[in-house]
Steps between C-alpha positions, in 0.01 A plus 500: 500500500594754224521221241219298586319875504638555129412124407152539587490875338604377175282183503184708547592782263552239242140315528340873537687592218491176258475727174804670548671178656439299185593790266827515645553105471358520156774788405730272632448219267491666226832673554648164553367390241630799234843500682516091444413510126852403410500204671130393315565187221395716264732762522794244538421366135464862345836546647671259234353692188429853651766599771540825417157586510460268785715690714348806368142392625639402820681794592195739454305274713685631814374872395137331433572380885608817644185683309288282713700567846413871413125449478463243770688773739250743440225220556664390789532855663128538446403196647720582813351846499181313543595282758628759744134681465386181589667418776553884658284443840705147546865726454350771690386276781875368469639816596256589779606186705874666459607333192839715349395606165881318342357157626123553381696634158721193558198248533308645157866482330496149650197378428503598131831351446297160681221515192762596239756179598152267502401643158889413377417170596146444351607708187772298415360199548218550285713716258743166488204249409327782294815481285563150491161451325570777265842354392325155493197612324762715223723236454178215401370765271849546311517103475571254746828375549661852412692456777559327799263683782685710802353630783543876425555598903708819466742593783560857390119542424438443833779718620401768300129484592563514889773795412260689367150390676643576794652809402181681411300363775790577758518902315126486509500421861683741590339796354197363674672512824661808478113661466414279751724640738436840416105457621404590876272255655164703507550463091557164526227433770217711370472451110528775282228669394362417142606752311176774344386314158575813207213407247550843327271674273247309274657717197876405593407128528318510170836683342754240647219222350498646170821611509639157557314339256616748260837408628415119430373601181823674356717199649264252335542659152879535536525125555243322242633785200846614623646198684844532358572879307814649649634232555211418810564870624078494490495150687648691787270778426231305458607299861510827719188643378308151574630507865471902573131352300448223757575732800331752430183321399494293782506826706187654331336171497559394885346882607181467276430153637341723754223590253406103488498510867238797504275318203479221789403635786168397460635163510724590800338228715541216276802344514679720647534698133594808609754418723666227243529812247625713764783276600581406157501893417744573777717209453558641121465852555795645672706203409398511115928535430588151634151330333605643178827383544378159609329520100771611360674157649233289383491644143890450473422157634241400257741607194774365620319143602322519161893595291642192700137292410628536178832418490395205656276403210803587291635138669318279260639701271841414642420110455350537146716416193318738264799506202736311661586145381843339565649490899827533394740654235855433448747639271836397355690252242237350414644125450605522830159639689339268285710218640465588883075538445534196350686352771381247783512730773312758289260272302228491829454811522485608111204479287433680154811577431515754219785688307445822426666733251465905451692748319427830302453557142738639273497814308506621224873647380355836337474828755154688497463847717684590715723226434320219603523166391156379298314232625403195276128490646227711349207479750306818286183239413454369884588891670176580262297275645560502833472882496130458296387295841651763764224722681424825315698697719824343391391482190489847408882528673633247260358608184593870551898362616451692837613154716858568699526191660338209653429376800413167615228474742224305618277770476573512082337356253640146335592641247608781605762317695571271233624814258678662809728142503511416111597866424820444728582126481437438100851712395675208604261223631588180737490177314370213677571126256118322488683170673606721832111630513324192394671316798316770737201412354556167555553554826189653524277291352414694171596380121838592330504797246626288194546833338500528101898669394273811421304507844619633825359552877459832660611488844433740822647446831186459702689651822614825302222567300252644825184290336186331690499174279864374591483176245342717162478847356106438320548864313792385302420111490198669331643666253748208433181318404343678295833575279549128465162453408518746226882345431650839557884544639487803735929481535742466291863432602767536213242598297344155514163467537437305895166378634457537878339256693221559718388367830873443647502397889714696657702458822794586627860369395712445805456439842530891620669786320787303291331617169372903550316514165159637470472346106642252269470390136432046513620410176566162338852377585648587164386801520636544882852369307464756219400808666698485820776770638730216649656760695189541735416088525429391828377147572335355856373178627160517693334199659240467822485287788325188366109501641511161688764610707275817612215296557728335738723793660348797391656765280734657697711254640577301217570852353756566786672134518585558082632875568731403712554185239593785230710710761693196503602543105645838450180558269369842467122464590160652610215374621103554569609536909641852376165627364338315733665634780508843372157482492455359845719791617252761381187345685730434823622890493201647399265277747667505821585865525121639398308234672722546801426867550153499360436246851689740723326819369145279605606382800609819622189698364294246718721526781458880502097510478454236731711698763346801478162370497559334858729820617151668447320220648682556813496886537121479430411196711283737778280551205414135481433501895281831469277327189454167784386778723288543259328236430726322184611143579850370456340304121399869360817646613696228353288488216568903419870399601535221206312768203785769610807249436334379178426871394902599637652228268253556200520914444892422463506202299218614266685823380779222528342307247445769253816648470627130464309407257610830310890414514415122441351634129804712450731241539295282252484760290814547470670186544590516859298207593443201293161347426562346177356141638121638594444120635789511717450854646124472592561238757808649669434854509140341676769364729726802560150683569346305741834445692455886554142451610616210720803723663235796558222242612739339707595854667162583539371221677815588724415802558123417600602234763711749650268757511249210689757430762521925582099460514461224662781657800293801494307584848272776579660735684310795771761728435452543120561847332 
């Protein structure tokens, strides 16, 4: 009889509580699913380039985990608090009939841990498919065929999820009884009174308003100017002063809604307008601490969603070759790498295979200041012009000799970056023969240099030099152009008079990070001979995986069946999987984490509001029956019931809004969040947004069929105070 009493119990409690019900199966799943990310196909091919950070990611993800557990306890005490206001005449009619206080504690304990063990089960089940299609959906963006597909079901995700489910809803439970038990049945029986609404003084609610706002103001300012001085000392400034803002503001603002209420009473009849504002007032009022903390939630949602929107649009970033040419680079004798490429096992997955050589230049024997060797490059002509086409600015600091040092940056000028890299690199230059460069162009699809024995190629690492335009620098090429127009040598090396040619493609050398250089001297091969420090000659072989046989597999698994080809040989070698799976890494790390709190923050914000709007629904549900008494029908009243939930999620979520959109232009402003690709952020952070809307619609209309089933239950009653 107990059982089927608790059975019953917990079944209704769930369908009269189906917000909190599918909150808790919804935290579920996406614990699972943050617990299980190790087992995810993506993760297990990240493993075999980035283990170290791998493991890393995955052991902060259990503190990510336990971070929610501490949030969802505090939700989940709430909600309980809630149900036991709910139910207090049912537990109070329990005790009158001569139920023992231990069982009736017993039965609440029993019944929760009944809804918890059934939101285990839904939660993981969804959480399982939910992550299924996410490692399914990862895995055919990286390429298909990466790797054979496993189903990512995680034993010790699941462990770990009921572990610690349970163990907050059991802890939560208890604390719920324990107040339970401490109530005497005339509390439980006759509700408490509402407590006396404090409106305060029109002058202290206009002080907290503009007081607040003022508050907003300051924390506003802090972020869009000071985002990062002292280190981000002011970003935690700047974050307490926006939520002691919020708080307070919400305060002011929920008393003064009175004011609106008195400009309507003239309208009091229609609609029910009064008595909307009135509720609305009174719901916000007195409880203006946990609405402004429900904002607060929403804004760190919003950034967080948006920082994780774009990381994500950093993936087809991940995907794109920008500088990158050849697959794969190996290094050794090179008669015998140059055999094994060339043999059959090795010949169907090779394609443009180039040898390329590097080394510095020499020096000059005779000692300058400070002892220095001399350099056999004089660059005097081309520093000129490049500093005639810098910004004024920098101008004036190079003709006065007040530069230090250089820095490259994206946020320099060209040229500015181009004298920051010659200044260092031209004392003893990489050499690069025209035959090893003229191969990557062939590979490319562009013409061969055929370079004069007094001509030479400038070349800039596209991936060091922090520039927009990857494949060209147009500043230099432009003054290249004009030079060999007027037949004028701008470098001399030896004293010899050498003509630069303009217009160079440039892309990188190697596969990944073989060859660290950020420039290089291409000179004709008798030059390379001539000029060359043999001590510091390195040679590689690059090639790529030939373009039929991706049409056919894809790039990546072709790319995987000839690494473990080359493990095979002894060969030292590198590969794009490294770059490309360092890449990956970043958008995997980055992603997960913020997009996985920024949908916990929302869901609990929503969670929050929606409870407390139907914990006042309940303790003011005689004020419904006096307005039937009245003369309102059950459409007004439901009609001024649906304008206060879509007033009690808006006031949050629009100060929500604001402050979000505040940190989002902080971050861009400084870097934080990446919107480089304006066609590629448009449509998902359109996305991101109206997933929120769809959350808080989805809430809302939640909410409002609720509050219809309390109206619809509600009779009139003689006996009303």
């Amino acid at each position: 009889m107990f059982s089927r009493l608790i059975y019953r119990n917990a079944k209704r409690s769930r369908k009269e509580n189906l917000i909190y019900f599918a909150t808790l199966v919804t935290a579920v799943a996406s614990f699972y699913i943050i617990l299980s990310l190790g087992r995810q196909d993506v993760i297990l091919f990240l493993k075999e380039f980035e283990s170290d950070a791998i493991d890393k990611l995955l052991a902060y993800m259990p503190i990510v985990y336990l971070f929610a557990l501490f949030l969802l306890f505090f939700l989940t005490l709430f909600a309980n608090r809630y149900q036991l206001n709910r139910r207090g005449k049912e537990f109070g009619l329990y005790l009158m009939l001569g139920m023992r206080k231990e069982r009736l504690v017993l039965q609440l304990v029993a019944e929760g841990i009944v809804t918890s063990v059934l939101a285990l089960i839904g939660g993981i089940l969804i959480g399982g498919f939910l992550a299924e299609i996410i490692s399914l959906t990862v895995s055919k963006l990286v390429g298909q065929g990466i790797i054979g597909h496993q189903i990512s079901l995680s034993i010790s995700a699941i462990i770990m999820t009921v572990i610690g489910f349970l163990f907050i809803q059991s802890l939560a439970l208890v604390i719920l009884g324990g107040r339970l038990f401490h109530q005497e049945v005339h509390q439980l029986l006759y509700e408490q009174m509402d407590k006396i609404q404090d409106m305060g003084h029109l002058r202290g609610n206009i002080f907290h308003l503009l007081a607040g706002a003022v508050l907003l103001a300051i924390a506003y300012w802090l972020i869009l100017y000071h985002f990062m001085d002292f280190g981000g000392l002011l970003l935690f400034v700047a974050f307490v002063l926006g939520c002691l803002g919020t708080i307070i503001f919400m305060r002011g603002f929920g008393r003064l809604l009175g004011i609106l209420t008195s400009l309507s009473e003239r309208k009091s009849t229609k609609g029910l307008r009064t008595f909307t504002l009135r509720q609305f007032q009174e719901n916000i009022a007195n409880k203006s601490a946990s609405v402004a903390i429900t904002s607060i939630l929403i804004t760190l949602s919003i950034i967080l969603l948006a920082d994780g929107a774009s990381i994500f649009i950093g993936l087809e970033n991940t995907f794109a070759r920008s500088s990158s040419v050849y697959d794969f680079t190996v290094n050794g004798n090179d008669q015998e790498v140059e055999q094994f490429l060339t043999s059959e096992k090795m010949v169907p997955y090779v394609e443009d295979l180039n040898f390329l050589e590097i080394g510095h230049m020499k020096e000059q024997g005779e000692r300058g200041e400070n002892d220095m060797p001399l350099s056999l490059v004089d660059w005097s002509e081309l520093r000129e012009q490049l500093i005639m086409v810098l910004p004024d600015s920098y101008k004036e600091q190079f003709l006065s000799g007040e530069v230090q040092g250089y820095t490259i940056s994206s946020e320099n000028p060209e040229a500015l970056n181009l004298l920051g890299t010659l200044e260092i690199d031209t004392k003893a230059p990489y050499l690069i023969p025209e035959s090893s460069y003229n191969g990557l162009l062939k590979t490319i699809g562009e013409k061969p240099l055929n370079l004069q024995s007094d001509e030479m190629a400038l070349y800039f690492n596209p991936d060091f030099m922090s520039m927009d335009n990857l494949d060209s620098f147009p500043v230099l090429d432009q003054i290249l152009e004009v030079a060999e127009d007027n037949g004028k040598s701008l470098l001399h090396i030896n004293d010899q008079a050498i003509y630069i040619r303009p217009f160079l493609p440039m892309k990188g050398l190697a596969a990944d990070r073989s060859i660290e250089i950020t420039s290089a001297f291409i000179v004709p091969d008798a030059m390379f001979k001539q000029l060359l420090n043999e001590e510091t000659y390195a040679s590689y072989w690059n090639f790529r995986i030939p373009q039929k046989l991706q049409d056919e597999q894809g790039l990546m698994l072709p790319m995987m069946e000839s690494r473990d080809i080359l493990k095979s040989s002894g060969f030292e070698f590198e590969s794009y999987l490294q770059n490309f799976g360092r890449k990956l890494f970043y958008v995997v790390a980055g992603s997960y984490a913020t997009l996985y709190m920024g949908f916990i923050f929302l869901i609990i914000a929503c969670t929050v509001l929606a409870l407390q709007f139907l914990t006042q629904m309940k303790q003011t549900g005689k004020r419904y029956v006096t307005l039937s008494m009245l003369g309102a029908n059950r459409k007004q009243m439901k009609k001024s019931m649906h304008r206060q939930v879509m007033l009690t999620f808006l006031l949050p979520m629009s100060i929500a809004s604001v402050s979000g959109a505040v940190g989002i232009k902080a971050m861009i402003s400084f870097v934080m969040v990446n919107v480089d690709d304006q066609g590629q952020l448009y449509p998902v952070a359109f996305a991101f947004a109206a997933l929120v809307i769809a959350i808080l619609v989805i809430y809302g209309v939640a909410v409002t069929r609720s509050a219809d089933h309390e109206i619809d239950k509600l009779r009139w009653k003689p006996d009303i105070d």
